[in-house]
C-alpha positions as CSV (number, residue, x, y, z in Angstrom):
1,X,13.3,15.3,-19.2
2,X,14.0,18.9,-19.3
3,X,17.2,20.4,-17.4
4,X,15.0,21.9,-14.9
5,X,13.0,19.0,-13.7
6,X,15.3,16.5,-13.9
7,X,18.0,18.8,-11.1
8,X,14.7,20.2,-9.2
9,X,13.7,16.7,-7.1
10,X,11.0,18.6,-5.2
11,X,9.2,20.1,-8.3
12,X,5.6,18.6,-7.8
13,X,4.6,15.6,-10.5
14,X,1.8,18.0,-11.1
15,X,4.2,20.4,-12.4
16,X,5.7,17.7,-14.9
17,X,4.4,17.4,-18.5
18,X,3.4,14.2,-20.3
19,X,7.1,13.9,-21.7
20,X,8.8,14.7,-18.1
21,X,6.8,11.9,-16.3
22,X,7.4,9.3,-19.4
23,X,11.2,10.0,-18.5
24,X,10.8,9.7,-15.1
25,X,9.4,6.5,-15.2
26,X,12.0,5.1,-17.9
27,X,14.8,6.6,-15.6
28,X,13.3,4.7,-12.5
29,X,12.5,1.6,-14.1
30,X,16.0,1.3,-15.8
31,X,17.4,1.9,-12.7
32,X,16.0,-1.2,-11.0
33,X,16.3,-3.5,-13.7
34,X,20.2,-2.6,-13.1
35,X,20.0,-3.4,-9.6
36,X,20.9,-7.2,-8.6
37,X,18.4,-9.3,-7.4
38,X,18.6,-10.8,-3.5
39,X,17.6,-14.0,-3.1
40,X,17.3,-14.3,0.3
41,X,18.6,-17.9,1.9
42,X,16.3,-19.3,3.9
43,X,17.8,-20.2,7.6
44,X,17.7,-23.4,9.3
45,X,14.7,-22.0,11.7
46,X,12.7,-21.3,8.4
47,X,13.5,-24.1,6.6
48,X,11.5,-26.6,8.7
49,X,8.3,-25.9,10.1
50,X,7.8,-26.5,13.9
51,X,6.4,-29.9,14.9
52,X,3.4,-28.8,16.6
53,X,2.7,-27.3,13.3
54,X,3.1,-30.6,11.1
55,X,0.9,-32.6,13.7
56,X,-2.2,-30.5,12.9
57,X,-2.0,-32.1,9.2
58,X,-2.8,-35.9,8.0
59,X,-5.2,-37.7,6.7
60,X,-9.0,-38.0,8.3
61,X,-9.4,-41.3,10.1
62,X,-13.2,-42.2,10.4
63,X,-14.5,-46.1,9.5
64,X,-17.7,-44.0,9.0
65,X,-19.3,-45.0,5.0
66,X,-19.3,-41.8,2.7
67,X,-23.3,-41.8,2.7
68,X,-23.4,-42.4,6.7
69,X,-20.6,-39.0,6.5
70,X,-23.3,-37.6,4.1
71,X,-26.1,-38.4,6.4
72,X,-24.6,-36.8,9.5
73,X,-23.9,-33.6,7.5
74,X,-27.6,-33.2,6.5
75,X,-28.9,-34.2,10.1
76,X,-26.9,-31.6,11.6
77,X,-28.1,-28.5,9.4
78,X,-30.5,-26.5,10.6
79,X,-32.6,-23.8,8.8
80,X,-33.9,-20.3,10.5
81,X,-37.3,-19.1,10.6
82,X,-35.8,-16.0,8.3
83,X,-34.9,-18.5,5.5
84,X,-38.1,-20.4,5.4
85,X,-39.7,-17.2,4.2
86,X,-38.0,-16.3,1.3
């Protein structure tokens, strides 16, 4: 990057050639792959979901038969004048 346009932070990017902007980028890129990473710690709050939360999950309890499941699915659909016509 030229003298200019690296001590001139409020040049426009328009104003930067293909060379300036390649340099640019390297610059910025080198300078957060230097930075540490943060790993943030999850807290005691975050860590475990409430339990009102965890009681909407489990498993589905129905003695219904898969084809009797099957059967009440099909029953229950309906179809709309607009779809018989196409």
């Amino acid at each position: 990057m030229s003298q200019e346009s690296a001590t001139n932070s409020e040049q426009p990017l328009s104003n930067l050639t293909v060379a300036d902007l390649e340099a640019l980028v390297t610059a910025i890129l080198k300078k957060l792959l230097n930075q540490p990473t943060v790993m943030h710690q999850a807290t005691d709050t975050q860590s475990t979901p409430p339990p009102a939360f965890l009681d909407t999950f489990g498993t589905w309890d129905d003695d219904a038969s898969p084809e009797s499941i099957v059967e009440d699915i099909y029953s229950d659909r309906t179809v709309s004048p607009d779809e018989n016509s196409r």
